[in-house]
VEXDREN-2710 file (C-alpha; in Angstrom, 1 decimal):
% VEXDREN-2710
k/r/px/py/pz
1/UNK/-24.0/-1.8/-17.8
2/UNK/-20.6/-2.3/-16.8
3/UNK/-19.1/-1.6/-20.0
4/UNK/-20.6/1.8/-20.0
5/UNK/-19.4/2.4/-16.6
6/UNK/-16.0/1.3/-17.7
7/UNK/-16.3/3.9/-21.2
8/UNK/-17.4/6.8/-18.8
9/UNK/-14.1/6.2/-16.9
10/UNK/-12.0/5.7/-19.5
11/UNK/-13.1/8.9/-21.2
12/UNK/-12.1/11.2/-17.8
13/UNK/-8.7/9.3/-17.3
14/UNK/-5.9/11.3/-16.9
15/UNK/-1.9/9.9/-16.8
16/UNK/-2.1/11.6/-13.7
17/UNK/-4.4/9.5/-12.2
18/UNK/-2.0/6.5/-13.8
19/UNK/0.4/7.9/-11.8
20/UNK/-1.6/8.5/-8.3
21/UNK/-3.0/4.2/-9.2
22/UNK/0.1/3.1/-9.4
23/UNK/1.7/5.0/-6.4
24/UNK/-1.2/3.7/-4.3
25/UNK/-0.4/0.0/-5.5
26/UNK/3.3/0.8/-4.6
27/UNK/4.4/0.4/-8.0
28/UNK/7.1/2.4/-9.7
29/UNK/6.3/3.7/-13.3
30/UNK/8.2/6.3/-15.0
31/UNK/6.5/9.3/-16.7
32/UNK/7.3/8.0/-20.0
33/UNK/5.7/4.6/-19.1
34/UNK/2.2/5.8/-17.3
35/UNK/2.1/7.5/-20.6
36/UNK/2.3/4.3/-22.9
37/UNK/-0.5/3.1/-20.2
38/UNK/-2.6/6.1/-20.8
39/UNK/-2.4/5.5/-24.5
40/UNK/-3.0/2.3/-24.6
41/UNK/-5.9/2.2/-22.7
42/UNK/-7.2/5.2/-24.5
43/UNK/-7.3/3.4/-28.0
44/UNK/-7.5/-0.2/-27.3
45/UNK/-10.0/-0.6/-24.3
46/UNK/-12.2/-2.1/-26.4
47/UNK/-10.2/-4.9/-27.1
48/UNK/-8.8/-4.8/-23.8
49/UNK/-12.4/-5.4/-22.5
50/UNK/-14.1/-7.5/-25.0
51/UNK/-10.9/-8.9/-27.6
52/UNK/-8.2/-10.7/-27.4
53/UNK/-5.6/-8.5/-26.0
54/UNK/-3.1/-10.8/-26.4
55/UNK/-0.6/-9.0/-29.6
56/UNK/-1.1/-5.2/-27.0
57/UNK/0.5/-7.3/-24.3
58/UNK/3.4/-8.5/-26.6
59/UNK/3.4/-4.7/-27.5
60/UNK/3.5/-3.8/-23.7
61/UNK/6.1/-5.8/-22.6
62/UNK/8.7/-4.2/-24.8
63/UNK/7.9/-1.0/-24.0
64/UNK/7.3/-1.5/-20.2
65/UNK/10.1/-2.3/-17.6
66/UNK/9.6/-5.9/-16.4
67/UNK/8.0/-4.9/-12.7
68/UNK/5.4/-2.4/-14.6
69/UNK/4.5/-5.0/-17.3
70/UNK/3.9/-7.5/-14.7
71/UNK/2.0/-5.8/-12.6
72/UNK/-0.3/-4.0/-15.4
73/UNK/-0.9/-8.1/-16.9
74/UNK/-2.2/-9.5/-13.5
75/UNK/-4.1/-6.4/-12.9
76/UNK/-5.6/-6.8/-16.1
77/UNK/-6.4/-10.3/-15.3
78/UNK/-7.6/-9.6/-11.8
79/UNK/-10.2/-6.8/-12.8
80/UNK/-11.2/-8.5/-16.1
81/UNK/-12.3/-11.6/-14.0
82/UNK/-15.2/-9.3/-12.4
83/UNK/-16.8/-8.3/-15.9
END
């Protein structure tokens, strides 16, 4: 159930509402990284929900600033802890 909840989501996400998320959780991302976000999320939330995400976050944190790669990995851990 949740995982379809989760697909509808992910399906209407925009980078803007990246953006707007990561404002609200006072966290400073760049354009050019909410996009790298947005992307990954797009094509890998199936193995962000039910994989081993593990190589994406090796993949992340060389494209993310420290503070934005940090933030998206305990986030990550956080929400993934209520599925």
């Amino acid at each position: 159930m949740y995982e379809l909840i989760i697909k509808n989501y992910i399906n209407k996400l925009t980078i803007d509402d990246i953006l707007n998320y990561a404002k609200k959780e006072n966290i400073k991302v760049s354009l050019n990284e909410a996009s790298i976000i947005y992307k990954y999320i797009k094509e890998y939330h199936d193995i962000f929900l039910n994989g081993n995400p593990d190589t994406l976050f090796i993949e992340l944190k060389s494209k993310l600033s420290y503070e934005v790669y940090d933030k998206c990995v305990n986030l990550y851990n956080k929400y993934k802890n209520y599925l």
